[in-house]
C-alpha positions as YAML, in Angstrom:
chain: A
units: angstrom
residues:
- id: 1
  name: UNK
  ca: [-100.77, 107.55, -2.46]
- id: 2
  name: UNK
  ca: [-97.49, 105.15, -2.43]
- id: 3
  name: UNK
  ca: [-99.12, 103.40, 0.79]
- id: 4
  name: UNK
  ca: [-102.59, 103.24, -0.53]
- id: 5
  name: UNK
  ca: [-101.46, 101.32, -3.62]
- id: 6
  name: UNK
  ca: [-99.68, 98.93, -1.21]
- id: 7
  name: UNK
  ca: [-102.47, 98.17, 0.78]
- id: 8
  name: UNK
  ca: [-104.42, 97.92, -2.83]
- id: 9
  name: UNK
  ca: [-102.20, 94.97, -4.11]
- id: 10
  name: UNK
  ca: [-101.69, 93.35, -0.73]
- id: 11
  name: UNK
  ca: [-105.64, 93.26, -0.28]
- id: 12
  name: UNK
  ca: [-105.31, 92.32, -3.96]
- id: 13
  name: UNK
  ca: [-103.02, 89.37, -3.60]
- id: 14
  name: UNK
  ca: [-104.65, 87.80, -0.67]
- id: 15
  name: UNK
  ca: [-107.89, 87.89, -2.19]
- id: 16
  name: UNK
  ca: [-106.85, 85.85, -5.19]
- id: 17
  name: UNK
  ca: [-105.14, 83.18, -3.40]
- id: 18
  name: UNK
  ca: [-107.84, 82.93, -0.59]
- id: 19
  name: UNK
  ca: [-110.44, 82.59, -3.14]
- id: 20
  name: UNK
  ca: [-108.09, 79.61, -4.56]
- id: 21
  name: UNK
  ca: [-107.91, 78.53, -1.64]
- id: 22
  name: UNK
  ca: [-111.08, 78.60, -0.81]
- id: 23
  name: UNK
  ca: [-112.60, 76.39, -4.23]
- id: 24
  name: UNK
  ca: [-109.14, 73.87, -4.18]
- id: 25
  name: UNK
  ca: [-110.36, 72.58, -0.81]
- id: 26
  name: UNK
  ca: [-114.68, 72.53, -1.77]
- id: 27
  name: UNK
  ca: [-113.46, 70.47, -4.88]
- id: 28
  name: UNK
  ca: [-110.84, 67.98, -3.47]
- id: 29
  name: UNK
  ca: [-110.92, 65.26, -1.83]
- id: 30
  name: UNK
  ca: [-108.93, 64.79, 1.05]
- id: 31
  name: UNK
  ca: [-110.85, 66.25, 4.27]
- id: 32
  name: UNK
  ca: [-110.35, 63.47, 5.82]
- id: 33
  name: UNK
  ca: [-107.41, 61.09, 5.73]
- id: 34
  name: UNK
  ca: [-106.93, 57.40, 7.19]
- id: 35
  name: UNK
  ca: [-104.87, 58.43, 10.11]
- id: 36
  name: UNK
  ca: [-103.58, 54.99, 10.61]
- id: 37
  name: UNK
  ca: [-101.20, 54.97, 7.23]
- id: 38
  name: UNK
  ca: [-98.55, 52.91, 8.47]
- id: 39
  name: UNK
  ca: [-100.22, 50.07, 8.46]
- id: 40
  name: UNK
  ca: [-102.00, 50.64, 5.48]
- id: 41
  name: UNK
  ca: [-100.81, 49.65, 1.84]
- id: 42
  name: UNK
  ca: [-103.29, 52.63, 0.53]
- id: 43
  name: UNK
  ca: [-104.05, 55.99, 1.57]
- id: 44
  name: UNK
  ca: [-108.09, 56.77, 2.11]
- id: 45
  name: UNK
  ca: [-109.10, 60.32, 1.71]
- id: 46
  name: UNK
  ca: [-113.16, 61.27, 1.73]
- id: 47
  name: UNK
  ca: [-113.94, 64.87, 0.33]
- id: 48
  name: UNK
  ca: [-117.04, 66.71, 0.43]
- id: 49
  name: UNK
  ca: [-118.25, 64.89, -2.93]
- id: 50
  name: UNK
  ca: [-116.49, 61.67, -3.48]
- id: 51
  name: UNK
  ca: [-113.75, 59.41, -1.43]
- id: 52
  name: UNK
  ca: [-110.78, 57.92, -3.07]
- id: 53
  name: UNK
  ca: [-108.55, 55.41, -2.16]
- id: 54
  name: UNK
  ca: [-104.38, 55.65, -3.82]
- id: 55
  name: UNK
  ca: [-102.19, 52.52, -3.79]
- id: 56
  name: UNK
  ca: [-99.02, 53.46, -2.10]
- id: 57
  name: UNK
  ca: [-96.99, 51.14, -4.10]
- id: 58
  name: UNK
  ca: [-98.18, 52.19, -7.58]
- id: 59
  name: UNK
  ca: [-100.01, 55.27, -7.33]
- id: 60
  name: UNK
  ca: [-103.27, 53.85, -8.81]
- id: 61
  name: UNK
  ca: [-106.21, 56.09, -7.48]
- id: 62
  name: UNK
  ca: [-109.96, 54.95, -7.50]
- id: 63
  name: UNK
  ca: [-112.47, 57.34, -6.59]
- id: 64
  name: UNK
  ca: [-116.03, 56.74, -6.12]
- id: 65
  name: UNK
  ca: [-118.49, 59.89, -5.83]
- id: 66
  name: UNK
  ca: [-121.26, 59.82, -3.34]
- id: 67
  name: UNK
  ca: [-125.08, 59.87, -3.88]
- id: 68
  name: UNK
  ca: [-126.96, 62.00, -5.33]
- id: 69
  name: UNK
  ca: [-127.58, 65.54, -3.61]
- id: 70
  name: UNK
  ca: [-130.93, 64.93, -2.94]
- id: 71
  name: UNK
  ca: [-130.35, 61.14, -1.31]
- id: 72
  name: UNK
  ca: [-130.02, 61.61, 2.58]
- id: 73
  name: UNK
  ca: [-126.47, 62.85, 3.59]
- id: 74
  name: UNK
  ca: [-124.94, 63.32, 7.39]
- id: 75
  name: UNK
  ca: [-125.69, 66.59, 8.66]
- id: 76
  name: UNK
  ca: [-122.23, 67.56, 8.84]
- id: 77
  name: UNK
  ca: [-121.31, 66.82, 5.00]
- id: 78
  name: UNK
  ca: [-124.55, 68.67, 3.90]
- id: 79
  name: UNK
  ca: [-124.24, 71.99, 6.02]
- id: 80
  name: UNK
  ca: [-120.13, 71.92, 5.27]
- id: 81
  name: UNK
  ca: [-120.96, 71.83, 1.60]
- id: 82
  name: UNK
  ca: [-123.72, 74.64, 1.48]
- id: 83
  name: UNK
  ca: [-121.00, 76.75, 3.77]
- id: 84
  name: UNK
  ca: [-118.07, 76.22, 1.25]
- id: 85
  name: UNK
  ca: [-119.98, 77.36, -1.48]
- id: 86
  name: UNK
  ca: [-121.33, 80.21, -0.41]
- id: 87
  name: UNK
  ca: [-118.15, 81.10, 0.56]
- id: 88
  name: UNK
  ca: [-116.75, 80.58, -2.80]
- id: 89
  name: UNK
  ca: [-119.27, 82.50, -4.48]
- id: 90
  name: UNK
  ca: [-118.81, 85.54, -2.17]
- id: 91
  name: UNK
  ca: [-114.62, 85.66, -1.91]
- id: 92
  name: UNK
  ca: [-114.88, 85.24, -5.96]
- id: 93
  name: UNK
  ca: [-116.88, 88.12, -6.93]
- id: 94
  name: UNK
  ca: [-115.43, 90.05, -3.64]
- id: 95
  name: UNK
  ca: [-111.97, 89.28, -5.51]
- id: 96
  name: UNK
  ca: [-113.39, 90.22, -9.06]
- id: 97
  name: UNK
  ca: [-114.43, 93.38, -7.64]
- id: 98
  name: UNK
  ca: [-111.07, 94.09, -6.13]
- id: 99
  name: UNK
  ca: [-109.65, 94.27, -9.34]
- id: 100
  name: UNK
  ca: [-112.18, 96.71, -10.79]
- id: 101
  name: UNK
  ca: [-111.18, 99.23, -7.93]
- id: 102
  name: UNK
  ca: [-107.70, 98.79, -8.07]
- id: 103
  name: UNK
  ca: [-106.19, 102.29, -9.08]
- id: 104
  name: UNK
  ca: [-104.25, 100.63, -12.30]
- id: 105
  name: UNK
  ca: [-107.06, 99.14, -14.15]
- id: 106
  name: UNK
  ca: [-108.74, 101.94, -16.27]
- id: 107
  name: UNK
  ca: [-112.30, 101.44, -14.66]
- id: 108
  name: UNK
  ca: [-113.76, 104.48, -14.28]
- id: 109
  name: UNK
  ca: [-110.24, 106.77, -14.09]
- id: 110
  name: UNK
  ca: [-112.12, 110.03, -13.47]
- id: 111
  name: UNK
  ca: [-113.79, 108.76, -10.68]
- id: 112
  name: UNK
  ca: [-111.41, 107.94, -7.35]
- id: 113
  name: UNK
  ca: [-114.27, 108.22, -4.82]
- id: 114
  name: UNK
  ca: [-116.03, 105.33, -6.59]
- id: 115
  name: UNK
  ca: [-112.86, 102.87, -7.04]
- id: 116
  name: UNK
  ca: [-112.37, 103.43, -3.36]
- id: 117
  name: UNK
  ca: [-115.70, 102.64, -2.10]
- id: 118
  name: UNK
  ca: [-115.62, 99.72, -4.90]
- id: 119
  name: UNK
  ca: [-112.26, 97.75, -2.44]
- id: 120
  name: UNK
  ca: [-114.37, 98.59, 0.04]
- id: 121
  name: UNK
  ca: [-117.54, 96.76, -0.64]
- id: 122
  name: UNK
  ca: [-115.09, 93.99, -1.78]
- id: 123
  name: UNK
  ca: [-113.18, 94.23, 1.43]
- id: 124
  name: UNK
  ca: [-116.82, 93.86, 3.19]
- id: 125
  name: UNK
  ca: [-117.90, 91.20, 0.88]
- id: 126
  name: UNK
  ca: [-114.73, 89.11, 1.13]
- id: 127
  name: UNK
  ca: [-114.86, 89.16, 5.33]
- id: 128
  name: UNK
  ca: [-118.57, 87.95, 5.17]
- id: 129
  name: UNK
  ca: [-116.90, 84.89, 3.21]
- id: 130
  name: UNK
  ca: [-114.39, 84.31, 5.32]
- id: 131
  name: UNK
  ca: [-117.39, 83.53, 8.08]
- id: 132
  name: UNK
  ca: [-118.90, 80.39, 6.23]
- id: 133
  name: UNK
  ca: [-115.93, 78.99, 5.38]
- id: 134
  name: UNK
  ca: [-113.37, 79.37, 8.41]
- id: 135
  name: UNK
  ca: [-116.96, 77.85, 9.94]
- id: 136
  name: UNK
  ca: [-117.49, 75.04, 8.04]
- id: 137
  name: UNK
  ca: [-113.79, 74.32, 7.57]
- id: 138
  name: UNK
  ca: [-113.54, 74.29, 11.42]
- id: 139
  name: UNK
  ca: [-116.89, 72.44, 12.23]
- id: 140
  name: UNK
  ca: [-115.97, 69.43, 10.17]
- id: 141
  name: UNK
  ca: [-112.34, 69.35, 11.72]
- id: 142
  name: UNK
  ca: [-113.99, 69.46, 15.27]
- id: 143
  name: UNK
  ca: [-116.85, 67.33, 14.90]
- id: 144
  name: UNK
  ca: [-113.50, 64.90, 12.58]
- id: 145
  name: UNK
  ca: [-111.76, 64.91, 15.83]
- id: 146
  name: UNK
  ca: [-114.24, 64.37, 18.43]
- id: 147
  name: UNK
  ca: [-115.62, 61.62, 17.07]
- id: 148
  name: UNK
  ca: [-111.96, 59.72, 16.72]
- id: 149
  name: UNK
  ca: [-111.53, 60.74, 20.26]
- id: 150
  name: UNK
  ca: [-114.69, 59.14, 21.60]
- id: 151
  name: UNK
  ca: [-113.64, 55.82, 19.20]
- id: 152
  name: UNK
  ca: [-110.12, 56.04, 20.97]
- id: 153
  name: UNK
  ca: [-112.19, 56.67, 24.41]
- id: 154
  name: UNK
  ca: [-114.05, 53.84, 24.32]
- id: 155
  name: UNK
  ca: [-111.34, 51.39, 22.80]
- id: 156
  name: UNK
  ca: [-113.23, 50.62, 19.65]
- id: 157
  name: UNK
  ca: [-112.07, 50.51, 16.59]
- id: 158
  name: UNK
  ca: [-113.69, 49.92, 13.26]
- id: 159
  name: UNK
  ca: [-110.62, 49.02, 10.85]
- id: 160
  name: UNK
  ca: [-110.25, 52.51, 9.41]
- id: 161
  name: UNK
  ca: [-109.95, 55.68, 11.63]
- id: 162
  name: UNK
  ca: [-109.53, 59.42, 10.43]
- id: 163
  name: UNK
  ca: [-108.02, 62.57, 10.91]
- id: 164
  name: UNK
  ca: [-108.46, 65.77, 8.92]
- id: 165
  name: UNK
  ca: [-106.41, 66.28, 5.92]
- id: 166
  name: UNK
  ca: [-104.68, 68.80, 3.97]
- id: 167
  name: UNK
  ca: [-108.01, 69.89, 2.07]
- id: 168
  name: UNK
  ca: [-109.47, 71.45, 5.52]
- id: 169
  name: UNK
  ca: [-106.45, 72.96, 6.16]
- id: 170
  name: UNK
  ca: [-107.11, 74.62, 2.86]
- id: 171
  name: UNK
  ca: [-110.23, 75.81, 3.61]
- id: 172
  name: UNK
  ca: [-108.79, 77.05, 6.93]
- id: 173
  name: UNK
  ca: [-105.94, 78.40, 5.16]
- id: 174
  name: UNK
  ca: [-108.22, 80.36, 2.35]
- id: 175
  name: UNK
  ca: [-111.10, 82.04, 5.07]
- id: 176
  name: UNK
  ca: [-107.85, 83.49, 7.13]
- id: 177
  name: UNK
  ca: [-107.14, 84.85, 4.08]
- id: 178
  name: UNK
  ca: [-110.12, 86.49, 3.27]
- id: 179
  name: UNK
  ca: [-110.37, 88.04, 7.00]
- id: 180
  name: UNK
  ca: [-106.51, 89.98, 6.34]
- id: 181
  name: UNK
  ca: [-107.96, 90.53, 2.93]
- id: 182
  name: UNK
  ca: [-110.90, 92.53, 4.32]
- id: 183
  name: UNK
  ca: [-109.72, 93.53, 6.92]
- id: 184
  name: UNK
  ca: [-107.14, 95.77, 4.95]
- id: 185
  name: UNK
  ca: [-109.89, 96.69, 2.43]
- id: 186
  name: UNK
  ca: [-112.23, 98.08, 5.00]
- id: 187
  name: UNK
  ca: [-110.44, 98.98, 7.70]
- id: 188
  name: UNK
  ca: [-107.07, 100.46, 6.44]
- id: 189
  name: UNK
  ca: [-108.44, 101.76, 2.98]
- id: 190
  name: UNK
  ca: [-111.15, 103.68, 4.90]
- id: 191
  name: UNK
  ca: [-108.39, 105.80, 6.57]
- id: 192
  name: UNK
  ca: [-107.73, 107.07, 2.64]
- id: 193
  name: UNK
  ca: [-111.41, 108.26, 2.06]
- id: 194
  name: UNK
  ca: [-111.37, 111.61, 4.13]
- id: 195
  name: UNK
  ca: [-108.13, 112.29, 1.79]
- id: 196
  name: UNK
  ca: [-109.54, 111.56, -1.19]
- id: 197
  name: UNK
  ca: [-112.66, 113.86, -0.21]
- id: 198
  name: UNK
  ca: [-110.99, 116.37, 0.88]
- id: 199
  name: UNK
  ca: [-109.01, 116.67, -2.60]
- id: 200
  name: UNK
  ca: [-111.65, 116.17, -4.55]
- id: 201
  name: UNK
  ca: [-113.27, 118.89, -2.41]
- id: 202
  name: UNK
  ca: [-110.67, 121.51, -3.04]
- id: 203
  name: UNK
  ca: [-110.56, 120.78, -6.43]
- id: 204
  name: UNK
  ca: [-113.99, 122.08, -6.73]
- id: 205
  name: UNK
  ca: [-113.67, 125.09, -4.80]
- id: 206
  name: UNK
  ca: [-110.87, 126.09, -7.15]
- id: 207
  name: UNK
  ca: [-112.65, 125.19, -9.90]
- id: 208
  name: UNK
  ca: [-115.55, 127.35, -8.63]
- id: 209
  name: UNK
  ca: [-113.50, 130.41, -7.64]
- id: 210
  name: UNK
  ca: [-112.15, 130.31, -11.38]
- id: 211
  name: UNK
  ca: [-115.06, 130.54, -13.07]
- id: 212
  name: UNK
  ca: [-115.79, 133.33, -10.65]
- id: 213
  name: UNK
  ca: [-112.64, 135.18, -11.18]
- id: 214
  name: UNK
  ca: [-113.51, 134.46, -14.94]
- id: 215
  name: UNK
  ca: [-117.00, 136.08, -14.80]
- id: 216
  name: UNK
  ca: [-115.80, 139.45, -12.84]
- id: 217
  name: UNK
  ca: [-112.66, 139.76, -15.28]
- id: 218
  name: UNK
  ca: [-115.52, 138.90, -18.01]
- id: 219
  name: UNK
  ca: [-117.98, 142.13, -16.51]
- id: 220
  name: UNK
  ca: [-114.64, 144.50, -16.22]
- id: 221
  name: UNK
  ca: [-113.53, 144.28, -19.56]
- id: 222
  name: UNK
  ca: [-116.82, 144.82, -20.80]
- id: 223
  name: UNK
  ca: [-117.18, 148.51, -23.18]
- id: 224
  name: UNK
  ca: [-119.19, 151.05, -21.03]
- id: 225
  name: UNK
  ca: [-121.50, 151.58, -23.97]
- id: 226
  name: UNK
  ca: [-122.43, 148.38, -24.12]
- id: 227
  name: UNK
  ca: [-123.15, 148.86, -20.36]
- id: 228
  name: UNK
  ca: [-125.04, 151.82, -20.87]
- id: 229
  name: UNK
  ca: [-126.80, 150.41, -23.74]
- id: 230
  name: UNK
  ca: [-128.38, 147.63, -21.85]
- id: 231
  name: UNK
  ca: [-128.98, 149.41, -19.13]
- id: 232
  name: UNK
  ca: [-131.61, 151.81, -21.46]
- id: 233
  name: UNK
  ca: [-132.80, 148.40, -22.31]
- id: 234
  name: UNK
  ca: [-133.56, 147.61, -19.05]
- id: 235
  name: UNK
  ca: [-135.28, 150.56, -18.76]
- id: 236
  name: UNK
  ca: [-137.45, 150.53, -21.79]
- id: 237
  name: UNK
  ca: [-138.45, 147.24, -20.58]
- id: 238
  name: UNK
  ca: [-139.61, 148.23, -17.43]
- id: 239
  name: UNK
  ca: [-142.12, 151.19, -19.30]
...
């Protein structure tokens, strides 16, 4: 039982902070980061929504936000944002879940078969969102990188070249999370179940052979001419 609680709040406490994880990086904006700041007398970061611009000197930030979502984006920047948020959505309610199950919040006390298969579905729930976002996190840090390279390759250079920054680390950092996460909801909190049944399961076969023990004591105490009684009843009934 000790270990099982363990594995409860560890599963528990990764799941919150990949899930922050997870939404810090969808909402900021620094995925990518001027990488040439030494020379620079501002620092450039572009997000998923908006890019910003900070004054090194003075710490001014100015932030413009992109287009609409329905103008034409890059392919990258639309398919990274439609991954992020699903993955948001799913580690959320996979972490609200969680915390229904866990054996300390008085959710369904009676019931320990149903908590346990409730971190499970969470555990299940948070490694499908670890898939879109450790995705899209990577993608855009890949496709980020190769395309510097090929600038570097061919010895052009535009004025302002990036790298990723720390907001895709984030995202990197949050989907991780939600693989350990689910992986000890799933795999590790499965080995509990056959316990649990098998408790559960002998308390009802105790229960049963109780009542059983109850009934026969029941029938031997009963007065013989009561027996007799209904057994003349019995056969009056028949005639």
């Amino acid at each position: 039982a000790g270990m099982k609680f363990f594995l409860q709040y560890v599963g528990c406490f990764f799941a919150f902070f990949s899930a922050g994880f997870l939404i810090t990086s969808t909402w900021t904006d620094c995925w990518m980061v001027n990488a040439d700041d030494s020379l620079e007398v501002s620092t450039k970061c572009r997000g998923l929504w908006w890019e910003c611009v900070t004054n090194v000197f003075d710490g001014i930030q100015t932030c413009d936000e992109y287009d609409s979502i329905y103008a034409e984006h890059p392919v990258k920047l639309v398919l990274t944002r439609a991954m992020m948020i699903t993955a948001d959505i799913l580690s959320g309610f996979g972490f609200l879940f969680l915390v229904l199950g866990l054996d300390c919040v008085k959710f369904l006390p009676d019931e320990p078969l149903i908590k346990l298969r409730i971190c499970v579905a969470s555990g299940v729930m948070l490694l499908i969102a670890g898939l879109p976002g450790i995705t899209g996190s990577v993608w855009y840090a890949v496709d980020v990188y190769v395309e510097r390279s090929s600038l570097l390759f061919h010895n052009v250079f535009l004025g302002i070249q990036y790298k990723f920054g720390w907001s895709c680390w984030l995202g990197m950092a949050g989907s991780l999370g939600c693989f350990l996460s689910g992986s000890l909801l799933t795999c590790c909190m499965y080995l509990f179940r056959e316990t649990s049944s098998g408790r559960l399961h002998s308390a009802y076969s105790l229960r049963k052979g109780y009542s059983s023990a109850a009934t026969v004591v029941t029938n031997v105490h009963l007065p013989s001419s009561q027996t007799a009684t209904s057994k003349m009843y019995a056969v009056d009934t028949r005639v």
